[in-house]
C-alpha positions as CSV (number, residue, x, y, z in Angstrom):
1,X,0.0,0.0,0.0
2,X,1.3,3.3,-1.1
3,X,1.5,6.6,1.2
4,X,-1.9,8.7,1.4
5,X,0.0,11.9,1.2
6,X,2.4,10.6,-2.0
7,X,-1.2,9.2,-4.1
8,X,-2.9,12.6,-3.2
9,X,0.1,14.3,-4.2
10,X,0.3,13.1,-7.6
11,X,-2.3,14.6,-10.3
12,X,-2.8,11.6,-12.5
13,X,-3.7,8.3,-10.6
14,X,-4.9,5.0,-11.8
15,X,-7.9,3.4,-10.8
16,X,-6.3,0.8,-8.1
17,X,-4.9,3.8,-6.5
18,X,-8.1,5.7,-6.5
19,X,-9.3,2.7,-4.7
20,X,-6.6,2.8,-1.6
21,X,-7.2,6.4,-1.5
22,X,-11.2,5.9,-1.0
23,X,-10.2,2.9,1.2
24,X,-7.8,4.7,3.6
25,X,-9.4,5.5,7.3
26,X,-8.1,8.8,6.8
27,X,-10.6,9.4,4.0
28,X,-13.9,11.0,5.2
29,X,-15.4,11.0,1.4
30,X,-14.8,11.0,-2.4
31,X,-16.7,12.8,-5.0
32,X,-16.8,12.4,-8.5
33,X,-16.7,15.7,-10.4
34,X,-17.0,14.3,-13.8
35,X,-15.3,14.5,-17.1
36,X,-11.9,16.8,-16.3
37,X,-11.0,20.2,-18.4
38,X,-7.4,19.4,-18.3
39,X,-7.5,17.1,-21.0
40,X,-11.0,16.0,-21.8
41,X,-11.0,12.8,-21.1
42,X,-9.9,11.9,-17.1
43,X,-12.3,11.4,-14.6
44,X,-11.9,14.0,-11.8
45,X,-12.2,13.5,-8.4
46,X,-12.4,15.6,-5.0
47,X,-11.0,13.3,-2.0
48,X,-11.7,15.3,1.4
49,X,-9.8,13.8,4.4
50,X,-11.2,13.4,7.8
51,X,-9.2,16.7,9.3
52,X,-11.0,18.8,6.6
53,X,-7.8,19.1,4.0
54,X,-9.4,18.4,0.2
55,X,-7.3,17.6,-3.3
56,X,-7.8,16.8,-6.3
57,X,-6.7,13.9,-8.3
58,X,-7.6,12.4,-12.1
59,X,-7.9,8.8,-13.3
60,X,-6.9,8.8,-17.0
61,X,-9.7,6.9,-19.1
């Protein structure tokens, strides 16, 4: 399992490490933003962690 901190800090993830991030107890909720304006095509996500920090990560389609 990788770090919380180094998955939320990268801007691209995959869709196994989406799924340690939404599975981490430090995790209060995910929410799906829908299709990203970066490149058209990602999935965007907000991930808000239980001491009320929030990022932002993309899964690439």
């Amino acid at each position: 399992m990788k770090n919380l901190k180094t998955l939320l800090g990268k801007e691209f993830v995959n869709s196994e490490e989406l799924e340690e991030i939404e599975e981490n107890e430090l995790v209060e909720r995910t929410e799906f933003n829908g299709i990203s304006g970066k490149d058209g095509s990602s999935k965007w996500y907000s991930i808000y962690l239980n001491n009320g920090e929030e990022y932002q990560v993309y899964v690439r389609a």
